[in-house]
C-alpha positions as CSV (number, residue, x, y, z in Angstrom):
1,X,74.1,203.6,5.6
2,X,77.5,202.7,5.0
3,X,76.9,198.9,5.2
4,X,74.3,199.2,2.9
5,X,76.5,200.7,0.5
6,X,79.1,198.1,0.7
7,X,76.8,195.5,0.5
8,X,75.0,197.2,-3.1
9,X,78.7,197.4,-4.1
10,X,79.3,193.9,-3.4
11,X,75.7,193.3,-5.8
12,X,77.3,195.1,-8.0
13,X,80.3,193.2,-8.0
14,X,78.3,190.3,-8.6
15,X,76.5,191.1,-11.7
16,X,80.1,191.8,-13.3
17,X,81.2,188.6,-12.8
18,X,81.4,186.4,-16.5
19,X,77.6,184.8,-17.3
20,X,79.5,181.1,-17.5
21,X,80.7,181.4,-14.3
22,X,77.3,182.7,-12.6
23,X,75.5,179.9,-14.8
24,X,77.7,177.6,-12.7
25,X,76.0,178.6,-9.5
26,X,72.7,177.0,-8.3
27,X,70.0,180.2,-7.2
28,X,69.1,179.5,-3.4
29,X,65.9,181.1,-1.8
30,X,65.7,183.0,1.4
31,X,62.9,184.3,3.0
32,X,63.0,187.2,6.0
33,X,59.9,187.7,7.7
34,X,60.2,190.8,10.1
35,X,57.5,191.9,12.8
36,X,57.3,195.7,12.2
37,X,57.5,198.1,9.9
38,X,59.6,198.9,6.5
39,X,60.4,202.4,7.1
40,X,61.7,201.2,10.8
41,X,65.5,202.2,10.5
42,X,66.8,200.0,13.1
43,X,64.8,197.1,11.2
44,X,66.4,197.9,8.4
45,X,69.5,197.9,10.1
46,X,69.0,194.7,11.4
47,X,68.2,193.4,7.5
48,X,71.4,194.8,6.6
49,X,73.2,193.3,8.8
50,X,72.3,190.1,7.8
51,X,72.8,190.5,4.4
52,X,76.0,191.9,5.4
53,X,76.3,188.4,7.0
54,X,75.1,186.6,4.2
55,X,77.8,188.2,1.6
56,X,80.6,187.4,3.7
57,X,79.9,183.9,3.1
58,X,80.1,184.1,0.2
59,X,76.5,184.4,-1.0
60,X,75.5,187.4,-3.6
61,X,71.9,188.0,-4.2
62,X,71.2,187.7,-7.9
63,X,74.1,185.4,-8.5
64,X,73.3,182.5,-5.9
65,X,70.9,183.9,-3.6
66,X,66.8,185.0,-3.9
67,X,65.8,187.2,-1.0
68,X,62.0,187.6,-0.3
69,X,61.2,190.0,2.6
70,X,57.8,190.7,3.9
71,X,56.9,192.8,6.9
72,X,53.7,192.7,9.1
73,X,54.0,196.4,10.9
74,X,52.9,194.8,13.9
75,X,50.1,193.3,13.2
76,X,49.7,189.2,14.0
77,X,47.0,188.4,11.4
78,X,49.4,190.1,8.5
79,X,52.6,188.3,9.9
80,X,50.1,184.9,9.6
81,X,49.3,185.8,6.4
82,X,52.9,186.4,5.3
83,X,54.0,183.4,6.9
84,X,51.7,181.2,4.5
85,X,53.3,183.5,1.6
86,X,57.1,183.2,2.3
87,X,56.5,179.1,2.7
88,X,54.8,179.0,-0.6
89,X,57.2,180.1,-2.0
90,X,59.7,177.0,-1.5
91,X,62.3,179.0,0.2
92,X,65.9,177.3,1.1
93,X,65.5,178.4,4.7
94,X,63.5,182.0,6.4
95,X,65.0,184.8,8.5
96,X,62.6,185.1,11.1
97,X,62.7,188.0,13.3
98,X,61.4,187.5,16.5
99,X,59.9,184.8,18.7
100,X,56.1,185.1,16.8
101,X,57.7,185.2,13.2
102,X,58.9,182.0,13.8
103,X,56.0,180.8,15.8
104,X,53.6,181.4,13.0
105,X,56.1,180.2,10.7
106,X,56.3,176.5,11.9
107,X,52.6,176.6,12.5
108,X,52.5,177.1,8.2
109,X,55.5,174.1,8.2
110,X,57.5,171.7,10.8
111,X,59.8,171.5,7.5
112,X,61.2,174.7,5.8
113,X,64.2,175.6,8.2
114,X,63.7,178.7,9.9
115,X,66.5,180.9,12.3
116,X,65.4,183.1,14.4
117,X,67.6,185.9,15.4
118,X,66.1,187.2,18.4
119,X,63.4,184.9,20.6
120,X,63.0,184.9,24.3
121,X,62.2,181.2,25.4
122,X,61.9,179.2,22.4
123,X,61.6,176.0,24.3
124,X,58.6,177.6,25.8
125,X,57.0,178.7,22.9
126,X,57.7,175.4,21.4
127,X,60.2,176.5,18.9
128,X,62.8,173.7,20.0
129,X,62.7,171.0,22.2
130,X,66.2,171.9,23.7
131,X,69.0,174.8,23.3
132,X,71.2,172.4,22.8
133,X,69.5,170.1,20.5
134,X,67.0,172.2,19.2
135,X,65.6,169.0,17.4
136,X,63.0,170.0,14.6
137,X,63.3,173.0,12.0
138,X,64.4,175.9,13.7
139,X,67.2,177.2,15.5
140,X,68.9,180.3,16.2
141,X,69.9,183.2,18.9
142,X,68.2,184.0,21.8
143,X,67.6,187.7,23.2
144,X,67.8,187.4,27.1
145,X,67.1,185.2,29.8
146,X,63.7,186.6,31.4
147,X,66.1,187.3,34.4
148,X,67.3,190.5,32.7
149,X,63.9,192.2,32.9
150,X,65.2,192.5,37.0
151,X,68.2,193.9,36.0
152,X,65.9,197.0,33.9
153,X,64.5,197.5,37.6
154,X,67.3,197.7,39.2
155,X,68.7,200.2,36.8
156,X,65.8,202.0,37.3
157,X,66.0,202.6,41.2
158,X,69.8,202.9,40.7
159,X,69.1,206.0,38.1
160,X,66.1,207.7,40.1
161,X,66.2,205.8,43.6
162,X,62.9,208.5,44.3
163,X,60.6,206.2,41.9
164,X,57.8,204.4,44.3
165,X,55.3,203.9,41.2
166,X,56.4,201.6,38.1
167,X,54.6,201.6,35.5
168,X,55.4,197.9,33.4
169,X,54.9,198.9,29.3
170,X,54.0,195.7,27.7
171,X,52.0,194.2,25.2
172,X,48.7,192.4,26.6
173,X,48.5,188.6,26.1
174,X,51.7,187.9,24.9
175,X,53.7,185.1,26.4
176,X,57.3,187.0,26.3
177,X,55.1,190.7,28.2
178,X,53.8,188.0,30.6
179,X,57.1,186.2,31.6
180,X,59.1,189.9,31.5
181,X,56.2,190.8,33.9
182,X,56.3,187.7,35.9
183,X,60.0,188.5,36.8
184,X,60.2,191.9,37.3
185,X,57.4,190.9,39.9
186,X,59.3,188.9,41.6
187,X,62.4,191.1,41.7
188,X,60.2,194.1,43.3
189,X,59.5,193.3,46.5
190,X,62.8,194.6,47.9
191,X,62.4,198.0,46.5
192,X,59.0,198.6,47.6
193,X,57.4,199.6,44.5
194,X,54.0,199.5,43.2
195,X,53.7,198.0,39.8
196,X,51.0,198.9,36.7
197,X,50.9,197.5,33.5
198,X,50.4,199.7,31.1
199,X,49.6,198.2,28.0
200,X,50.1,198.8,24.0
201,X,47.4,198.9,22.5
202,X,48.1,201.7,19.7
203,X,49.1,205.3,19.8
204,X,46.0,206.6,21.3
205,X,45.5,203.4,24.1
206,X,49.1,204.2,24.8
207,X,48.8,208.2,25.0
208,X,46.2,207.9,27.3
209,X,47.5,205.0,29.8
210,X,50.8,207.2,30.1
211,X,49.3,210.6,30.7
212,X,46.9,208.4,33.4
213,X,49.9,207.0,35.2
214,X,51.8,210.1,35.3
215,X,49.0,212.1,37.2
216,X,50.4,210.4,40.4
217,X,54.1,211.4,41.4
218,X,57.2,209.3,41.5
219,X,56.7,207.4,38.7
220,X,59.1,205.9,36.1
221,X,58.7,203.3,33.5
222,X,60.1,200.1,32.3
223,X,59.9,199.1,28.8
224,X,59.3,195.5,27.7
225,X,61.1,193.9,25.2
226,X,57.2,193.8,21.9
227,X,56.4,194.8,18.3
228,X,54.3,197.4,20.1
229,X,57.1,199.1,22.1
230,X,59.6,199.0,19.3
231,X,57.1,200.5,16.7
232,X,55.4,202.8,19.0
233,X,59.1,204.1,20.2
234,X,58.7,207.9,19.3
235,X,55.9,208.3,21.3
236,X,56.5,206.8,23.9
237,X,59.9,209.0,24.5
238,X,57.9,211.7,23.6
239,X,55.3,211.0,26.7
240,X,58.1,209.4,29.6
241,X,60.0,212.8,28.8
242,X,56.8,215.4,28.3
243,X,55.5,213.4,32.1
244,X,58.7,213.6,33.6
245,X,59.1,209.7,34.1
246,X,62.7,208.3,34.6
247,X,62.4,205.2,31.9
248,X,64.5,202.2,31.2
249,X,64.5,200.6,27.9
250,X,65.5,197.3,26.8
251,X,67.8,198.3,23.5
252,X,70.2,201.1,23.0
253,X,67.8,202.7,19.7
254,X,65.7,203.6,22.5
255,X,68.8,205.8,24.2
256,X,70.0,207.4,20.9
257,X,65.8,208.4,20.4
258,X,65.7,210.0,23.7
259,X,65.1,207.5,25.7
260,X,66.9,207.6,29.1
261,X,68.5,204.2,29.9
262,X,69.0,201.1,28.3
263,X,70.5,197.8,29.0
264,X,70.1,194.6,26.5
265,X,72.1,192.4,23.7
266,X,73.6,193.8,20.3
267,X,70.3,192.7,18.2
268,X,72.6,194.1,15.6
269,X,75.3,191.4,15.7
270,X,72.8,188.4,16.8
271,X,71.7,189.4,12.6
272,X,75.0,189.3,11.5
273,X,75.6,185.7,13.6
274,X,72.2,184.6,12.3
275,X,73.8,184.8,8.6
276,X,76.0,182.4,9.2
277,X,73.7,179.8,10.6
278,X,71.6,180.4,7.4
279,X,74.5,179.9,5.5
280,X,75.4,176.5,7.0
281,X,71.9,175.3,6.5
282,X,72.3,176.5,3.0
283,X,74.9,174.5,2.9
284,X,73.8,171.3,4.2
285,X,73.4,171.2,7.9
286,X,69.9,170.6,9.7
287,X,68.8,173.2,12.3
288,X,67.7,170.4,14.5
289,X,71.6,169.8,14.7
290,X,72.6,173.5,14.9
291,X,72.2,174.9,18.8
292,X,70.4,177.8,19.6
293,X,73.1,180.7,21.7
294,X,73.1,182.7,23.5
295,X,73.7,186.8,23.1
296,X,77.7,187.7,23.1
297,X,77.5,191.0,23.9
298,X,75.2,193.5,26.2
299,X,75.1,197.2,26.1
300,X,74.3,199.9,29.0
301,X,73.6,202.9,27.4
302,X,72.7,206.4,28.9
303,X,71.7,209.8,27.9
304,X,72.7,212.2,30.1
305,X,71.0,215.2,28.3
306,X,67.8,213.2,29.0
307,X,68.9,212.6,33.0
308,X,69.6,216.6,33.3
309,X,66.3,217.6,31.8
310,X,64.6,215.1,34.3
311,X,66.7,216.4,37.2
312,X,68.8,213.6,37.7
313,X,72.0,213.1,39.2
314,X,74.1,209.6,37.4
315,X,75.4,207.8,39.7
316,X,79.6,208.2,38.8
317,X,79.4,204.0,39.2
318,X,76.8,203.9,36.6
319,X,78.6,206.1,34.7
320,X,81.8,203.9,34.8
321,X,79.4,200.9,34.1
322,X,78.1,201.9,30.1
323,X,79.1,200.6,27.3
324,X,77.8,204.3,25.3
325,X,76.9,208.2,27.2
326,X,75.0,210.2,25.1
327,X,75.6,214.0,25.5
């Protein structure tokens, strides 16, 4: 909240400023195309941050700067829909999201420059030919390595070493679920766990697969890095805690909602860091020039008022480990 307000203080900051001297300016356009939902408050954080970003380069909207923002709630057709909106529009350069924003963003146009703040494998989805050349109109930050998604496992048997059933909360069909699910396949064997997708599908699919799962005993849950998982959040808290199942998330919000463990990048700084690659293509640079990096920072997060009402114990080394404890 506080961000906000400096950055609607800054605005108004802006609009003081003498009408020669703003005249002197030429008005860019940005577009921001977000896979969720407007009255998500970690989206919105995430938006702020980046216009946080944006102002500390120097940018003001309404002196040299046009932002359009559209949000799909989850749903692929709307974010295809908005895609072919945001590009009409002419924009400078677009915010995109996540890995499908910009997907269906350079499916609309191989020319308006697009940064993504927060794809998986964007040489496998065919964002950019390389990380270090990215080499058409996109750039920007990755989330992970699909390697992490073995880390969330081990967390998980480190935190409640009595799980024998995972169950793998994903989003059917798409290709970041399928690698996440790929790896954390290979990374069970030496734990000797049975794995079960479970996947999103809405609130009432996702209801019902939990409350199936949990009929058998020591389970826990892993959730995958989707739309689904981060919209559907509440509930699915709401369900690993009613069930009893130990669950490890892949961002921090999850902790601070209940959620029992979490280990993944600062989505809220890649925003930030996404600004200023936005502000250098505004600028002049070409995001076929500009490479795409990696995340700076990862944070272990645990609630230990969650782990006592499950009737765990934290290991002290974990303890020692996080980055944030919850009490």
């Amino acid at each position: 909240m506080m961000r906000r307000r400096a950055f609607i203080a800054g605005l108004g900051g802006a609009v003081a400023m003498p009408f020669a001297a703003r005249a002197q300016e030429r008005m860019r356009r940005v577009g921001v195309l977000m896979h969720t939902i407007p009255e998500e408050p970690e989206a919105q954080a995430r938006v702020a941050a980046f216009l946080q970003g944006l102002q500390e380069a120097g940018w003001a909207v309404g002196r040299n700067l046009l932002i359009d923002t559209r949000w799909s709630g989850g749903d692929r057709a709307r974010l295809n829909r908005q895609a072919i909106e945001l590009v009409g529009l002419a924009p400078d350069v677009v915010l995109a999201g996540i890995g499908a924003a910009a997907t269906v963003l350079q499916e609309v146009s191989r020319t308006v420059p697009v940064v993504f703040a927060q794809v998986i494998d964007p040489v496998g989805a065919g964002n950019v030919v390389s990380l270090a050349r990215p080499g058409g109109n996109a750039t920007g930050f990755l989330q992970f390595e699909y390697n992490l998604s073995g880390k969330w496992l081990e967390l998980l048997m480190e935190i409640a070493p009595q799980v024998k059933r995972v169950g793998v909360l994903r989003s059917p069909g798409a290709g970041a679920s399928i690698g996440q699910w790929a790896v954390i396949q290979a990374f069970s064997p030496p734990f000797g766990v049975e794995l079960s997708p479970i996947d999103l599908r809405g609130a009432a699919e996702i209801e019902r697969s939990m409350t199936a799962f949990a009929h058998a005993p020591n389970g826990g849950l892993i959730g995958l890095v989707s739309a689904a998982a981060h919209i559907h959040r509440d509930l699915i808290i709401a369900l690993a805690a009613q069930h009893r199942l130990p669950a490890v998330y892949p961002y921090r919000f999850f902790v601070t909602a209940g959620g029992l463990i979490s280990y993944g990048p600062d989505l809220i700084g890649q925003y930030r860091r996404a600004a200023g690659y936005v502000s250098r293509i505004l600028k002049g640079e070409k995001p076929a020039d500009l490479p795409v990096q990696a995340p700076t920072k990862y944070e272990l997060a645990i609630n230990l008022k969650t782990a006592k009402a499950l009737g765990l114990t934290v290991p002290p080394a974990l303890l020692a480990r996080a980055d944030e404890v919850i009490e």
